[in-house]
C-alpha positions in Angstrom: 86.5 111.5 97.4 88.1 114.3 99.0 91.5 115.7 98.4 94.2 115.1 100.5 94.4 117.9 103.7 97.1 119.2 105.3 96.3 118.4 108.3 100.5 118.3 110.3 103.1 120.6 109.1 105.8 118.3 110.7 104.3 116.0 108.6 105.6 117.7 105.5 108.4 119.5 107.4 110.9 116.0 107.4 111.2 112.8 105.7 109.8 109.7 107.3 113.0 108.6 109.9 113.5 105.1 107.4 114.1 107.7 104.5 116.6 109.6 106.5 118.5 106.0 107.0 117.9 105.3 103.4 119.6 108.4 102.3 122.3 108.1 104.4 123.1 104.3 103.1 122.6 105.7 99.7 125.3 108.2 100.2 127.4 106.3 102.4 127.8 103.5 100.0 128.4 106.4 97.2 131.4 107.7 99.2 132.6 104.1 99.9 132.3 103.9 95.8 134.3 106.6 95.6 137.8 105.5 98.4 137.2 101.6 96.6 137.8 103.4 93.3 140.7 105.8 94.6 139.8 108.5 92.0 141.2 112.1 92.7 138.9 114.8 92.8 139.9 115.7 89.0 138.6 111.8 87.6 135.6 112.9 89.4 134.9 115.9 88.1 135.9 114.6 84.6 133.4 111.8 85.1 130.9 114.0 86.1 131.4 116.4 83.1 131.0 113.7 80.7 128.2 112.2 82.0 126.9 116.2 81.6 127.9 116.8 78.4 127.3 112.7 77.3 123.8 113.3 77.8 123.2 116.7 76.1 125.0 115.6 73.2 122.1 112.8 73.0 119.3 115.0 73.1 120.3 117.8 71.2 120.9 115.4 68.4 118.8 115.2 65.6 118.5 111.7 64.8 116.4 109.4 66.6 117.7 108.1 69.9 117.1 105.0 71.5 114.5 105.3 74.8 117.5 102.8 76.3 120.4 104.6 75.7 119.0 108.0 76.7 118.1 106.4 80.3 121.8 105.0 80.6 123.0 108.5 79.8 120.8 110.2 82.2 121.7 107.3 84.8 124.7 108.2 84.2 124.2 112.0 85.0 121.9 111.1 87.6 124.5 109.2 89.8 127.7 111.7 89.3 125.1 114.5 90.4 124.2 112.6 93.6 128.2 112.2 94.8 128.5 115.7 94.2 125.8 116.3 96.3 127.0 113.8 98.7 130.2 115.7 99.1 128.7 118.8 100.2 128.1 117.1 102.9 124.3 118.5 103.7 122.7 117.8 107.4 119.9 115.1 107.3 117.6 118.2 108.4 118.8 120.2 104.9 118.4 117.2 102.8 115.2 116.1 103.8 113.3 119.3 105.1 110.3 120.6 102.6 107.7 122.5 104.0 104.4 124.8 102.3 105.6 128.3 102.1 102.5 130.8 101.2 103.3 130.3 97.4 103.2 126.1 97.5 105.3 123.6 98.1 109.3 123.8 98.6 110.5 120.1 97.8 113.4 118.9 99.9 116.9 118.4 97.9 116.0 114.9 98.9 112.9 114.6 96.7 114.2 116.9 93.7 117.2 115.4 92.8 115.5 112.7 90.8 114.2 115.9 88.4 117.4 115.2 86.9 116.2 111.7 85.4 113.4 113.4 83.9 114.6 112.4 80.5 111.8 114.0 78.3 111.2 116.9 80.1 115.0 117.5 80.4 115.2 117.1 76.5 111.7 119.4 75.7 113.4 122.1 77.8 117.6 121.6 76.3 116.7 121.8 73.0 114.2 124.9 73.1 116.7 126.3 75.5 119.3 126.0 73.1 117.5 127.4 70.1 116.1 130.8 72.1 120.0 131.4 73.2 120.4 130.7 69.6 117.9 133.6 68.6 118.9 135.5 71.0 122.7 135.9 70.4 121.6 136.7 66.7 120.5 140.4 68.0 123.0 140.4 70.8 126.7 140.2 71.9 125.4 138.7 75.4 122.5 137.5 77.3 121.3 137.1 80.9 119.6 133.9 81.9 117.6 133.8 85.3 116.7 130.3 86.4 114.5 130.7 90.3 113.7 127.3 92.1 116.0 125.8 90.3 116.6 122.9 93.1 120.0 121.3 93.7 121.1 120.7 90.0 120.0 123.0 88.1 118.9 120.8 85.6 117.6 122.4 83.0 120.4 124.4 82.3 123.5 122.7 84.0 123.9 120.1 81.7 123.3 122.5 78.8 126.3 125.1 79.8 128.3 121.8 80.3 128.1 121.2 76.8 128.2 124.8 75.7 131.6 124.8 77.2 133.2 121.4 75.8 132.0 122.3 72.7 133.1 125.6 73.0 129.9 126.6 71.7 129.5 129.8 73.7 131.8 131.8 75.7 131.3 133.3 79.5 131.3 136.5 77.7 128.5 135.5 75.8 126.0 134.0 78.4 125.4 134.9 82.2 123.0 132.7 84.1 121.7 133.9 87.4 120.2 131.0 89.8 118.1 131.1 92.6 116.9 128.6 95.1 115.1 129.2 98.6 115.9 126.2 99.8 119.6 126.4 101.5 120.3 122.8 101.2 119.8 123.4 97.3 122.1 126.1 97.3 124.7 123.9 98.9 124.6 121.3 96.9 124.2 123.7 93.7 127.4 125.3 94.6 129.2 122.0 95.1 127.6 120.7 91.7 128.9 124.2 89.6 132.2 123.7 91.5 132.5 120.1 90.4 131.5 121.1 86.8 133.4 123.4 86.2 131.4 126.0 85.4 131.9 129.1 87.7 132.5 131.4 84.7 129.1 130.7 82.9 127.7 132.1 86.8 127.1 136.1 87.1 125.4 134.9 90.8 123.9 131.6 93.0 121.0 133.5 94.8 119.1 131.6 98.1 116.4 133.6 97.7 112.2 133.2 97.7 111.6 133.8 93.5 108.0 134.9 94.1 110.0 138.5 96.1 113.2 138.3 94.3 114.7 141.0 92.5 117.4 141.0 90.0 119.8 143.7 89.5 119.8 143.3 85.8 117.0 143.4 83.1 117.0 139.3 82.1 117.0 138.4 78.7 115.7 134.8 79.1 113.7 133.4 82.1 114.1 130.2 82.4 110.9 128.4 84.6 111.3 125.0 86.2 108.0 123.8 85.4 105.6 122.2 87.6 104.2 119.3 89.4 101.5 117.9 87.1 98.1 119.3 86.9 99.3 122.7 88.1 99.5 122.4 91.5 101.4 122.3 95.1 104.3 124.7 93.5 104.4 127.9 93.2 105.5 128.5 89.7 103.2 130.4 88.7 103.3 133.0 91.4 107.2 133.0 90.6 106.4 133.6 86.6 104.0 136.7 86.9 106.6 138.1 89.4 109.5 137.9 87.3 108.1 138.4 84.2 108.4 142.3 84.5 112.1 142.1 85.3 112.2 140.4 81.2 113.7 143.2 78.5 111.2 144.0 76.0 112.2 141.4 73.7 112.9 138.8 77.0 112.0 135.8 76.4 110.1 133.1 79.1 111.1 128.9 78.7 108.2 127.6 78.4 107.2 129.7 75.9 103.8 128.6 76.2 102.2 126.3 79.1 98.3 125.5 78.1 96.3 123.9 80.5 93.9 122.1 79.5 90.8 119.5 81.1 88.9 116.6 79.9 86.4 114.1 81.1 87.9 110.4 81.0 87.2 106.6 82.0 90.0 106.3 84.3 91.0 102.8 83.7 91.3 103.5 80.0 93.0 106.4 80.3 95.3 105.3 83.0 95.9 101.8 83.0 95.1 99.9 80.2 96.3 101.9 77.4 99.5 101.1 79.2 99.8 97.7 79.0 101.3 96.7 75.8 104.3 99.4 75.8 107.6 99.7 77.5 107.6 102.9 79.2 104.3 106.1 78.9 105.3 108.8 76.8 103.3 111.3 73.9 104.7 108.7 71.2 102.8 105.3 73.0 99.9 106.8 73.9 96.8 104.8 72.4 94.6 105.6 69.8 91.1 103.9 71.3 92.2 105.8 74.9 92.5 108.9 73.0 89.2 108.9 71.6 87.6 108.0 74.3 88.2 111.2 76.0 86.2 114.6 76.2 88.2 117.0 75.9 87.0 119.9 77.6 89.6 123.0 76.6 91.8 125.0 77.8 91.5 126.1 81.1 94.3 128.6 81.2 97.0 129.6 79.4 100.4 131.1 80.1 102.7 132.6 78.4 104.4 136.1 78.7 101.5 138.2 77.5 99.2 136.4 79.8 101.5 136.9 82.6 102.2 141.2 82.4 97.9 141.0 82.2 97.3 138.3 84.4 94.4 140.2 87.1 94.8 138.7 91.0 91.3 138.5 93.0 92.4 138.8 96.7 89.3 136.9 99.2 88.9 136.7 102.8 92.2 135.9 104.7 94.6 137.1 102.1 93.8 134.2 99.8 94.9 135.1 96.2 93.3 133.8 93.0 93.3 134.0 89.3 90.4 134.1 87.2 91.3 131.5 84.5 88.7 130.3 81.6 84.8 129.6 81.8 83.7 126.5 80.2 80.7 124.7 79.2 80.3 121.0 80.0 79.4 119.4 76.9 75.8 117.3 76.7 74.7 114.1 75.6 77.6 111.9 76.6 75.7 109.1 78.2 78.8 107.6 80.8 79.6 111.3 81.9 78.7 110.2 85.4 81.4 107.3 85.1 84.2 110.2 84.5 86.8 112.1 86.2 88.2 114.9 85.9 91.7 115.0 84.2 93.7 118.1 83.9 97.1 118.2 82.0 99.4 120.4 80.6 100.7 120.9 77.1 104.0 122.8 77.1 105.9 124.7 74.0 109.6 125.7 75.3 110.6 127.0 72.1 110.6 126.7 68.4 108.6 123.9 67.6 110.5 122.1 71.0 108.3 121.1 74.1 107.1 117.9 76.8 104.0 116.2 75.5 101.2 114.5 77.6 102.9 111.6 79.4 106.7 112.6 78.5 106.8 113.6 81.8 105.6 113.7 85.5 104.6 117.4 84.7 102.5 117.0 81.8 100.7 113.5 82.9 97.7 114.3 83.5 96.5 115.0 87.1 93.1 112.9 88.6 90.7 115.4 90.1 88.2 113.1 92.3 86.5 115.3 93.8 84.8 116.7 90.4 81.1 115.3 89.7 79.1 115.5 86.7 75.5 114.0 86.3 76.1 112.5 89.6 77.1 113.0 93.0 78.8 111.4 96.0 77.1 110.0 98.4 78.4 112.2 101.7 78.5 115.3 99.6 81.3 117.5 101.4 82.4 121.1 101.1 85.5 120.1 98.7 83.1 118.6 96.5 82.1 119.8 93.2 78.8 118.9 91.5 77.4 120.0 88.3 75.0 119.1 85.7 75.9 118.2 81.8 75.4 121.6 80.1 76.5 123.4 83.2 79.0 126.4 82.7 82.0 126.3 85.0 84.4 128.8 85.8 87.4 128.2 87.0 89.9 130.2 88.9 93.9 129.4 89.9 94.7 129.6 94.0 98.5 131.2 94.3 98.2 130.6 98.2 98.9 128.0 99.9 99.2 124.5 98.3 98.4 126.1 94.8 95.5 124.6 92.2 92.8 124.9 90.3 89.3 125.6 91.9 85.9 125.1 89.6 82.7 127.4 90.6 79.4 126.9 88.8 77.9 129.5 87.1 
C-alpha cells in the first residue's frame, strides 16, 4: 500500500469549503454565547484565566486525578481559548490556510487549536516544564524560555505562566518567554489569547517567524519544543530543534529532554483495535498486556536529545533533499507471522525529571502504521515507495528534513 502523495498544493493550502461554514457557525454561535450572557470583557478574561489556571492546578497535582474531571477542565480551557480566538477576528483564509513549507507541514490555526485538549501530552510537558524552571531558578535569578511553532495557544506554556502568576509562584522578573509562530493567523490569535490572559509581563517578545532560520537575540536558557505529529513525521520539528539548539547556554536545557524513537513489528488488529475494546479511553496506563507481548520490538531508531542534536551530521542528495543518518538495525529471525506484520513506529518522550507522554497518552506518541514496509513478503504491484526485506536483513534508516518530513529505511 502506498503512502499518501501530494499530489495538489491547493489541496493542502485551504480547508474543505463545508469546514470554512463549520468554523464560522462554530464561532458565530460562540459570539452569540457571549451577547446572550452579557459578560464584559473582564468576566471573560476572568473565565478564561480560571479555566487556565483550573486546569494546571489539576495536573501539577500530585494525587491521582480522575480521567473525567481532567477532560472537563481542559473542555473548559479548550472553549475560553476558542472565544478568544474568535475575537481576534481572523479571515477564513488565516484560520484555515496550512500549506508544506520545505521543513514540513504548517497546520492551519484551524486544525491546531484542538492541541490544547491534548490532556496527557499537555500534562507530560507542565509538569516537566515546571520542574526544569524549578532547577533552573536554583542557579539563576532569571531565565529565558523560547517556545517556536508554538501555534495559536501556546499551549504548553500558556496555561503554566497562568498559574505561575495566580499563584504568584514566579515573578516577570524571574522568567521571560519568547514565542514564535510562522503562521500569521497564529500570531493573531496568540496575541489576543496573552491579551486576554493577562500575561504580557511574563512576554520578553511574540515573534512570526520560520523557527528552522530564526535567530534570538539572547542565549535561551530553556527551549521549549512543541513536539510532533506521531511517528515523526509531516512537521518540521526536528529541523527547528537542531537549529535552535546552538542558541541554548551551556547549561540550556531542551523540553523534551529526550525523544527516542523507536519501531516494532505488530499484528495490527491486536495492536490497534482489540486491545481497545474493554477500556474507556487509550492511554500508557490501559494498554494490554497479551497486545504488548505480542509485539517485536525492533529498537530505537533514533534518538534526540541535546547532545544528539549539536552532533547530529546532515547528508545533502540530489535536489537539495536533506537527510539524517539515524540507526542501523537488524530484523530479528524466526518469527513465523513476520509476513502478517506492519511496521509501527512510536515515540517515547522524557520532558523532564522523571515527567514525560507515554505510548498512547497522546496523538504524538501513538504509534504510527507504516504500510508500505514488507518483511518475508511482498506486495503484489511492487512500487518505488515500497520497501522489501528479508528476516535477518539489516536496515538502515535515515530521517528526511525536506519536504513532508519522515523516516526512510534502505537495506543494507
Amino acid at each position: 500500500m502506498e503512502k499518501p502523495k501530494v499530489e495538489n498544493r491547493s489541496v493542502l493550502d485551504f480547508a474543505d469549503p463545508h469546514v470554512d461554514e463549520l468554523l464560522k457557525h462554530s464561532i458565530r454561535t460562540q459570539l452569540e454565547s457571549l451577547l446572550k450572557a452579557k459578560l464584559t470583557t473582564a468576566q471573560r478574561q476572568q473565565l478564561l484565566q480560571k479555566s487556565f489556571v483550573d486546569a494546571m492546578a489539576l495536573v501539577l497535582s500530585d494525587s491521582k486525578v480522575e480521567h473525567k474531571t481532567l477532560v472537563k477542565a481542559f473542555s473548559a480551557m479548550y472553549d475560553n481559548a476558542v472565544q478568544s480566538m474568535a475575537l481576534a477576528q481572523l479571515s477564513e483564509k488565516l484560520l484555515t490556510k496550512q500549506y508544506v513549507s520545505a521543513s514540513g507541514l504548517i497546520m492551519s490555526p484551524y486544525h491546531c487549536k484542538h492541541t490544547i485538549k491534548d490532556i496527557y501530552r499537555i500534562q507530560g510537558y507542565a509538569r516537566g516544564v515546571d520542574k526544569a524552571i524549578q532547577s533552573k531558578l536554583s542557579h539563576t535569578d532569571s531565565i529565558t524560555i523560547l517556545y517556536p511553532a508554538c501555534g495559536p495557544f501556546a499551549p504548553l506554556l500558556l496555561p503554566l505562566l497562568s498559574y505561575y502568576k495566580d499563584s504568584q509562584k514566579y515573578t516577570k522578573e524571574q522568567l521571560q518567554v519568547i514565542l514564535v509562530d510562522v503562521h500569521p493567523g497564529a500570531v493573531l490569535a496568540l496575541k489576543q489569547l496573552v491579551k486576554d490572559l493577562q500575561l504580557d509581563e511574563f512576554i520578553l517578545r511574540i515573534e512570526e517567524a520560520d523557527a528552522t532560520t530564526y535567530v534570538p537575540e539572547q542565549s535561551i536558557d530553556l527551549l521549549v519544543l512543541e513536539a510532533m505529529q506521531h511517528g515523526f513525521t509531516k512537521e518540521g520539528q526536528l529541523s527547528i530543534a537542531k537549529h535552535l539548539v546552538q542558541f541554548l547556554t551551556i547549561e540550556g536545557l531542551i523540553i523534551p529532554q529526550n525523544v527516542s524513537v523507536r519501531g516494532m513489528m505488530v499484528i495490527g488488529e491486536n495492536e490497534f483495535n482489540q486491545q481497545w475494546k474493554e477500556v474507556e479511553y487509550s492511554h500508557s496506563l490501559n494498554m494490554d498486556a497479551s497486545a504488548q507481548q505480542d509485539r517485536v520490538e525492533l529498537g530505537e531508531i533514533l534518538s534526540i536529545n541535546k547532545s544528539t542534536l549539536l552532533n547530529m551530521q546532515t547528508l545533502e542528495l540530489q535536489e537539495g533533499i536533506k537527510v539524517i543518518p539515524a540507526n542501523q538495525i537488524t530484523l530479528p529471525a524466526g518469527i513465523e507471522d513476520m509476513d502478517k506484520r506492519i511496521l509501527a513506529i512510536y515515540a517515547q518522550i522524557d520532558t523532564f525529571a522523571e515527567e514525560g507522554v507515554g505510548q498512547y497518552d497522546s496523538g504524538i506518541t501513538h504509534p504510527r502504521p507504516d504500510m508500505s514496509f514488507y518483511i518475508d513478503t511482498k506486495p503484489r504491484d511492487v512500487e518505488h515507495s515500497h520497501f522489501v526485506a528479508n528476516s535477518g536483513d539489516s536496515v538502515q534508516f535515515y530521517y528526511q528534513l525536506s519536504g513532508l518530513p519522515g523516516f526512510v529505511p534502505v537495506k543494507v
